[in-house]
N, C-alpha and C positions, 0 to 999 in steps of 0.2 A: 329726637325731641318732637314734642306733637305741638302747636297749638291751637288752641279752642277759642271761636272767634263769635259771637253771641251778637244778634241783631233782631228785629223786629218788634221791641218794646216802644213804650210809647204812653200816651196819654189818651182812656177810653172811658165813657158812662161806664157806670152800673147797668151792667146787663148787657155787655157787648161782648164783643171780643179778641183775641189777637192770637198771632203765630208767630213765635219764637224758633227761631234758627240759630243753630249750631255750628258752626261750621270744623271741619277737622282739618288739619295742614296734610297727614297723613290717612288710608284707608279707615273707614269709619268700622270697617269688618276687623281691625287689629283690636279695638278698644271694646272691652269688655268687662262691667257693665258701663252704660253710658246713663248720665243721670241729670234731673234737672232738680238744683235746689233753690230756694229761697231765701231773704235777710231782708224784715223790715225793720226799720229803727227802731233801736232799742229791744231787740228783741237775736236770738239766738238764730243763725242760719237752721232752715228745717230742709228735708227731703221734701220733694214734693210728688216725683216719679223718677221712673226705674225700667233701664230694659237693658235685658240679658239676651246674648246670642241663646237663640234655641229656647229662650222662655218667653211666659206672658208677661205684657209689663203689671210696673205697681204702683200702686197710687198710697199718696197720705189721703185718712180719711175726707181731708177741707179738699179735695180733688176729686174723691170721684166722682164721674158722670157729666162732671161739667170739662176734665182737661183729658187733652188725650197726647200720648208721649209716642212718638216711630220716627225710623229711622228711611231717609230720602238713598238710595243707592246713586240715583244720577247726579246729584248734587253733591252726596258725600255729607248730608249734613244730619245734627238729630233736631226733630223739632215736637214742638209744644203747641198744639191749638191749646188755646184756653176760651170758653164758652162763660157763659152768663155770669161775668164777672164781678163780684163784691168790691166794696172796697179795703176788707180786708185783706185784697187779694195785693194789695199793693205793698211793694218791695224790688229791689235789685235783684233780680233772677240770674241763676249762674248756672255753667254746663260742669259735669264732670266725669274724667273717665277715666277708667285703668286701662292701664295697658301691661301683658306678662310676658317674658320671654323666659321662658323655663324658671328658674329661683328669680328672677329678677322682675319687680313689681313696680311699677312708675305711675305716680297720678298726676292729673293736670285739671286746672283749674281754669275757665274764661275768668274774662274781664268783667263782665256780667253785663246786663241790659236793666233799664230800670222799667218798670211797670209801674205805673199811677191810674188805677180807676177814681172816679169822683167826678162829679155835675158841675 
């Protein structure tokens, strides 16, 4: 069993920014892809980025350039700058990641962290 332990939200202006941490109970090298999505009220959880062992990460368009998604090996954890932040950018942020062991596919989900940009 993994769990995924989400910290570093907060309350930031328009045009700041923050680092969201991940944290994994197990090797963060087991879980493949590791992902960060979003859910602001009334609204549907969206992708927001994406990183795969051995590839580039990915970004939803409202992301790129301003967030960037990697993965800490000393910490063990996956994290999120996010840069020049909207207020659209506000929502409960959550981690997520597969893990395979041959046929067998297990996802996990954090608790999520909330993000509030606004003056």
């Amino acid at each position: 069993q993994v769990q995924l332990v989400e910290s570093g939200g907060g309350l930031v202006q328009p045009g700041g920014s923050l680092r969201l941490s991940c944290a994994a109970s197990g090797s963060i090298f087991t879980l493949n892809p590791m992902q960060w999505y979003r859910q602001a009220p009334g609204k549907q959880r969206e992708l927001v980025a994406s990183l795969t062992s051995g590839g580039s990460p990915d970004y939803a368009d409202s992301a790129k350039g301003r967030f960037t998604i990697s993965r800490d090996s000393a910490k063990n954890t996956l994290d999120l700058q996010m840069n020049s932040l909207k207020p659209e950018d506000t929502a409960v942020y959550y981690c997520f990641a597969v893990r395979r062991f041959g046929r067998d596919v297990s996802t996990y989900w954090g608790q999520g962290t909330q993000v509030t940009v606004s003056s």
